[in-house]
N, C-alpha and C positions, 0 to 999 in steps of 0.2 A: 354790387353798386352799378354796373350793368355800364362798367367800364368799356369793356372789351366784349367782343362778339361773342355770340354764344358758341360757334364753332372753338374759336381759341381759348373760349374757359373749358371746354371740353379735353383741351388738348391738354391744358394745365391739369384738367383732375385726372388727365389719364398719365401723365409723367408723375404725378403723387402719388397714385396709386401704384403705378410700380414701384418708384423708389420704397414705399412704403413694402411691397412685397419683399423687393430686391434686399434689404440691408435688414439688421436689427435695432430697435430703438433703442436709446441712450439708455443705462440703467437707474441714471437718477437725472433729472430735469430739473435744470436750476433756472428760477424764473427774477430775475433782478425787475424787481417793480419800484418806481420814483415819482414825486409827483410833478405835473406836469410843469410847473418853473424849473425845479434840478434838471429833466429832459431837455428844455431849453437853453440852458447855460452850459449841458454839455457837448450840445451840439455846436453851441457859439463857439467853446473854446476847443474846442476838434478842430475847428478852422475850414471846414472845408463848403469853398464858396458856394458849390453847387445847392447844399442842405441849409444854408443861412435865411434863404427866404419862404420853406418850408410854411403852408400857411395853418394857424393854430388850429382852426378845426380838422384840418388834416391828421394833425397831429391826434387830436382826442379821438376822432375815428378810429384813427389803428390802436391807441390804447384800450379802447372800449373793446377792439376785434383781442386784441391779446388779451385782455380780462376772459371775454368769455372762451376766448380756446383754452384758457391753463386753469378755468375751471372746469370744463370736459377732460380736460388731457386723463386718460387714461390707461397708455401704453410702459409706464412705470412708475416710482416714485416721484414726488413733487417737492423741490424745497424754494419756498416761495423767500424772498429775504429784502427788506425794505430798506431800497438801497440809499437815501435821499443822504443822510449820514454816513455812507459805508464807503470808506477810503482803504480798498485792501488790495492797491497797487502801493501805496506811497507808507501805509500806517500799519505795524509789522502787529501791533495789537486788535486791530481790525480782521487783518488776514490770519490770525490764530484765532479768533472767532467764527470766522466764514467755515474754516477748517475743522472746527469742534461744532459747530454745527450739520456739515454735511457728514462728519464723521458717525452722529447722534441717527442722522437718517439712515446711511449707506456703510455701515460697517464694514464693507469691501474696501471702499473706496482707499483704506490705511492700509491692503493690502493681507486682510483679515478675513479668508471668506469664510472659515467655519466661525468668525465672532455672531 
């Protein structure tokens, strides 16, 4: 978006690209996708002043960037899960769904790696 200088975006794809060298990627990548009122309301009730006046097209931009990175993403599994409904801090049948779902992808992840 030609935010920031071309020098300093160089310097950010040169910190990604190392970390990216440096570390190993996640084995499963979970992507909590909402639409954009639920994103709204949760940022309301987050509370925190500085994000409150966030302006809506900002918002859809970075949506739109995160759509198309987690349709590239290619460095492991993907479990994409539509969170607009998905209460699995507070709804203990929610979070036994999230669980049987990435279990369904990541058969490790239950601590299962010859499954």
């Amino acid at each position: 978006m030609r935010k920031i200088s071309k020098r300093d975006w160089e310097t950010y794809q040169g910190f990604y690209n190392a970390i990216l060298d440096a570390i190993r990627p996640p084995d499963l990548m979970i992507y909590l996708r909402c639409s954009m009122r639920t994103l709204r309301q949760r940022i309301k009730l987050r509370g925190r002043k500085m994000e409150q006046d966030i302006p809506l097209s900002y918002l859809r931009r970075l949506d739109r960037n995160y759509e198309s990175w987690i349709a590239t993403y290619d460095m492991g599994d993907v479990l994409v899960l539509e969170s607009d409904e998905l209460d699995y801090v507070h709804d203990l049948v929610h979070r036994l769904d999230v669980m049987e779902r990435i279990e369904a992808v990541f058969p490790a992840a239950i601590g299962c790696p010859d499954c």
